[in-house]
N, C-alpha and C positions, 0 to 999 in steps of 0.2 A: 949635577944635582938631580934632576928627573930620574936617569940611571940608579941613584942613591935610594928615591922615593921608592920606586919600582919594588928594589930591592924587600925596604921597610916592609910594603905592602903584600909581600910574598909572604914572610916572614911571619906577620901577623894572620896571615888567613890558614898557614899550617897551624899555627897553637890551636889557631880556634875551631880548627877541625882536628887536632887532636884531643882539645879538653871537649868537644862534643862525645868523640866516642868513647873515652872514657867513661862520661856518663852514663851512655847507650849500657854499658858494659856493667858498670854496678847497678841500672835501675833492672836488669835481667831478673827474671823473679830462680830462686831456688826450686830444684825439680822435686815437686811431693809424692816420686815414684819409691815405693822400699820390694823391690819382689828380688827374688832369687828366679836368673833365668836358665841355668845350666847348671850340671854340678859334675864334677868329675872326680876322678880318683884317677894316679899317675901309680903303674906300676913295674919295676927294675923287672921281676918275677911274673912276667902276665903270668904265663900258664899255669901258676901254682896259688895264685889269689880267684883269675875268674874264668868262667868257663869258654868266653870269647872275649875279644876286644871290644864289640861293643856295650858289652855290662859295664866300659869302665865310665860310661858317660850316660847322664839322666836329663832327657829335654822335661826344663818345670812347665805345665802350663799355668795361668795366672789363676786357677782357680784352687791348684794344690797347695797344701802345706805340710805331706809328708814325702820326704825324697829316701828310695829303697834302693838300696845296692845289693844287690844278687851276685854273691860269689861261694867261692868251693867248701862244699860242707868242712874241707879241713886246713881252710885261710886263717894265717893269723891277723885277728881283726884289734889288736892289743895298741897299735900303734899305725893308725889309719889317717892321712892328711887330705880334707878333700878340698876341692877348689871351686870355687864359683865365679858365677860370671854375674853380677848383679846389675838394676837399671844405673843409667848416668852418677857419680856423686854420691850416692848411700854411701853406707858403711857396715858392717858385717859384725857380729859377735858371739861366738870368739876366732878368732881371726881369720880371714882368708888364707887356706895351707897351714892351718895349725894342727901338729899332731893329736888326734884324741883317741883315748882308749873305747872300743865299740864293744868290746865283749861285757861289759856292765849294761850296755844297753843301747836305746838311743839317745844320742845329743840332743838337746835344743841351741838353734840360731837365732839369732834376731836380727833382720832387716832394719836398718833407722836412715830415714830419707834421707837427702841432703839437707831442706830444709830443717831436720830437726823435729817435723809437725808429729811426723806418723811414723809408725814401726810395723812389723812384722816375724810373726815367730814358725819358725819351720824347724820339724822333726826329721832327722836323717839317722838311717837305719842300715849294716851292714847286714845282709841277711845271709846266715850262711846255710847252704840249700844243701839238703843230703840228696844219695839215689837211694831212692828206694824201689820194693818190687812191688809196690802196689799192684793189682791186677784191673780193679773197677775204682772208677773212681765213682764218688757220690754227690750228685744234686739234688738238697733237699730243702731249698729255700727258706729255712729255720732262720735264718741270722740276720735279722736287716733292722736299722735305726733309719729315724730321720736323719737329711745330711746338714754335718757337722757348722757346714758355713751359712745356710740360708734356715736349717731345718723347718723344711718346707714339704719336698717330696723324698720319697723311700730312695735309699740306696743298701744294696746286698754285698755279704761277707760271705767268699766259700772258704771251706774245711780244707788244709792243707793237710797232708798225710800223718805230720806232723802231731794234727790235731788244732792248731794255731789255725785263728783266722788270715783271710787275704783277704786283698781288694779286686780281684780281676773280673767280678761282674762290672758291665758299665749300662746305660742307659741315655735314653735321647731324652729324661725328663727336663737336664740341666736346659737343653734347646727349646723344649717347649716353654721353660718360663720366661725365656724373651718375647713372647706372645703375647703369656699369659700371665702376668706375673703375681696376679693376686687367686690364682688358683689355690683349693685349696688339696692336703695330701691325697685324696682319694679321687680328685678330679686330676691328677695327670696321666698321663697315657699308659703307664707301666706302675703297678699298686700291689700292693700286698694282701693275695686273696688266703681269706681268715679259713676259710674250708677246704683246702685241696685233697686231694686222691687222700690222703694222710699227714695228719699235721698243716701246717700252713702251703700253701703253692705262691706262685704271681698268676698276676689278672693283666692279662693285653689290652686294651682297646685304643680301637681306633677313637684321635680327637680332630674336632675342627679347631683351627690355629685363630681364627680372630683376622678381625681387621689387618693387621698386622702381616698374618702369615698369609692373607690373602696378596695384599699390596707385593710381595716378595715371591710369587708363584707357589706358595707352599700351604693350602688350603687346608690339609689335613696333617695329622701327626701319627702314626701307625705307632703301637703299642710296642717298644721293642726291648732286647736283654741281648746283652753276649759278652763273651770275655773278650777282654779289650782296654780300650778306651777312649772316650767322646771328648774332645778337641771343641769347646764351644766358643774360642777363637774363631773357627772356620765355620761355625752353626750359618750364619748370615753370609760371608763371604765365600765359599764355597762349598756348600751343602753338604757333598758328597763325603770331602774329605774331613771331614769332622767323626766320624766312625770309622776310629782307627784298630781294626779288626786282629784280633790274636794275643798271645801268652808266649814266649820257649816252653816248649815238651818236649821230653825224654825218652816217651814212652811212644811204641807206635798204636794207634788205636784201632780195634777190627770191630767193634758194634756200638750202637747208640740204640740206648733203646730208654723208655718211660713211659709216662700217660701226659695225653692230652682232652682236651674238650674246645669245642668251636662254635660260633653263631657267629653266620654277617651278617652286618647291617643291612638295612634295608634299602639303600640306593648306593649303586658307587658311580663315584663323581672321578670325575678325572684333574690335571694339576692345574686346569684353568675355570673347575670348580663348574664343570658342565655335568650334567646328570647323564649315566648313558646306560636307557632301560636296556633292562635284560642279562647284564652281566651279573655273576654275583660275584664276590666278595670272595677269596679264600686264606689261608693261615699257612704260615711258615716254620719250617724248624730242620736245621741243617746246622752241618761241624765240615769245618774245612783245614786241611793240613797242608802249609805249605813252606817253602824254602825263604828263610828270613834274611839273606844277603842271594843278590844277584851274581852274576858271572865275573863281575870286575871284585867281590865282595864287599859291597857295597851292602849297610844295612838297608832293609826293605821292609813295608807293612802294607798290609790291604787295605782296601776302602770300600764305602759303600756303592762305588763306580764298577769295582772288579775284582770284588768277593769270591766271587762264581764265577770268573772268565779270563784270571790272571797266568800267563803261562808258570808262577814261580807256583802251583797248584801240584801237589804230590797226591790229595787222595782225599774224596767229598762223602759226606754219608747225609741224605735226604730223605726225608719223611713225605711222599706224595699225596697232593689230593685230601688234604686237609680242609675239609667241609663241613657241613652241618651237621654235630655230634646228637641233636637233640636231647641235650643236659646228661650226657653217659660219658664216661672217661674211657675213651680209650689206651689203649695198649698197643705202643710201636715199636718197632724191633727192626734195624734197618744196619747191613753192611757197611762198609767201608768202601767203596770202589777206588782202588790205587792207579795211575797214573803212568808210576814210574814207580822203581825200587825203593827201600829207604838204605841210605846210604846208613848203617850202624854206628859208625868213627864221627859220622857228623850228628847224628840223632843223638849220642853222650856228651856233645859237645854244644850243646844248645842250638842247634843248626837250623830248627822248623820251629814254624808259632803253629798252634791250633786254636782254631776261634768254635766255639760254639752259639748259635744265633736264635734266637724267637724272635716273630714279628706276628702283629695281627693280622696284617695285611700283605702280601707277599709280593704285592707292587708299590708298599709303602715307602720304599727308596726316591719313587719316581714321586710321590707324592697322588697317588693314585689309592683308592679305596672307598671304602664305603663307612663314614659315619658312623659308630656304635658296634663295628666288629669286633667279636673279644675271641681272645684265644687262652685257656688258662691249662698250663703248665707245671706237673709234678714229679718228683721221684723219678728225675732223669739220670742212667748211668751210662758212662762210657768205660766201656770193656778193653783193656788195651793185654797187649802181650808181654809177658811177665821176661823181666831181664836174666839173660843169664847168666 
């Protein structure tokens, strides 16, 4: 009989650790995530849809909600299925891998949690890119709105050959409004200056981050612009890589030239927010061409760690010695200096990113500058070599 008891009592302490985790299991709350994190497109035909393997795949960051697919000016985009990768439990519509016709336009998605609470709607767009022989291209800072999700600070649209707007300006405002967040638009570091050389330009300036960007070693916020894009996932947890630097270009580029104007501030402070007399301040503007998959082909992007110092670096054009303009625009006109050859077969094949850069402050990566340095920027073009 004890034997028997044993038994019983075995018996009864499984149930009752199985109806505990049962419990455990339904009082689990439902995840109120809806984002899209990936998008892909699967193609039988790569070489005749896109121009590399890695156009078939789009990392979302969590602040977008327009996903572009870049493929061959003469891709049939009639019957396009793409795939996502979305958080825990959501749900997708219309369907994960559903065929949809792209040459009407773009689709809308909608995100819907698991809970059911909350949704989310994303635009995806197959974009199909021609060659063209453009010679110069035109920066003319005409196109910018408030942004769409916060509209709070300026964000810019440039002129594709096309005539059709893009997205590939980026900016560090998104990172300064972790700081700052009830800034308002004309107080963040990169702003829309109403009078430029001609028509509109941007206005740089260096900002103090606050409380905030002090406590994080990051005192100041340097005025910046480049083609690219800013990753404010990484704003706080890794500074650097959060300025995810460049575009694919087709074209090889041999001059950069515009106008500028510059004034530094009056004290530059360095990242631990110590003043250090006698330095001044100076402004940056620089275009870098380089190899967008490494040796193993692997895809690749620059950062704001090794922009300027990356061996996948084919060819830099720098504007030096950007100094005290005293209220005059000037007029830059600066080379290309090449590295290495451009390989042709990989330059039609989307093979290099080029990033173009303005900053106020030219140590503003390091968090280095001076308070109230502006640098404002017009009617920049890059000159490239016409295909033949």
């Amino acid at each position: 009989m004890r034997i028997f008891n044993h038994n019983i009592v075995a018996i009864v302490a499984l149930a009752a650790l199985a109806i505990t985790t049962t419990s455990c299991f339904k009082d689990e709350p439902l995840n109120a995530e809806c984002d899209i994190e990936k998008a892909w497109i699967h193609a039988d035909n790569l070489n005749e849809m896109f121009y590399s393997a890695t156009d078939t795949l789009v990392t979302v960051f969590s602040t977008d909600t327009k996903i572009v697919f870049t493929m061959r000016d003469d891709a049939d985009i009639t019957a396009i299925a793409p795939q996502f990768t979305i958080t825990d439990g959501a749900t997708i519509t219309p369907a994960n891998g559903s065929v949809q016709d792209f040459s009407k336009g773009p689709v809308t998605y909608t995100v819907t949690s698991q809970d059911g609470k909350w949704s989310r709607h994303y635009t995806v767009e197959c974009n199909r890119l021609a060659r063209f022989t453009t010679e110069v291209w035109n920066f003319d800072f005409e196109h910018f709105e408030l942004d769409p999700l916060y509209h709070q600070f300026y964000v810019w649209h440039n002129t594709l050959p096309d005539g059709s707007l893009g997205d590939d300006w980026a900016t560090g405002n998104l990172g300064f409004r972790l700081s700052k967040s009830f800034a308002k638009a004309n107080e963040f570091p990169t702003v829309v200056l109403e009078q430029g050389y001609d028509g509109h330009g941007v206005l740089l300036t260096t900002r103090e981050t606050g409380p905030l960007g002090m406590s994080q070693g990051m005192p100041i916020a340097s005025g910046n612009m480049f083609l690219g894009k800013f990753n404010v996932a990484m704003a706080l947890r890794e500074t650097l890589k959060a300025t995810e630097f460049g575009i694919p270009f087709e074209q090889k580029p041999v001059r950069l030239s515009g106008y500028y104007q510059y004034h530094p501030g009056d004290m530059f402070i360095d990242k631990n927010f110590n003043e250090i007399p006698g330095r001044i301040d100076a402004g940056d503007i620089y275009s870098v061409l380089y190899l967008n998959h490494d040796e193993e082909g692997n895809p690749t992007v620059l950062y704001g760690d090794n922009v300027l110092s990356s061996d996948l670096i084919v060819a830099v054009a720098r504007v030096n010695d950007i100094k005290e303009t005293n209220g005059e625009w000037i007029y830059f006109d600066v080379e290309f200096e090449y590295k290495s050859d451009i390989d042709i077969d990989l330059l039609a094949s989307r093979g290099y990113n080029l990033t173009l850069v303005f900053s106020s402050s030219i140590k503003g990566a390091s968090f280095e500058g001076a308070i109230g340095s502006q640098l404002k920027v017009d009617k920049v073009r890059l000159t490239c070599e016409t295909k033949e």
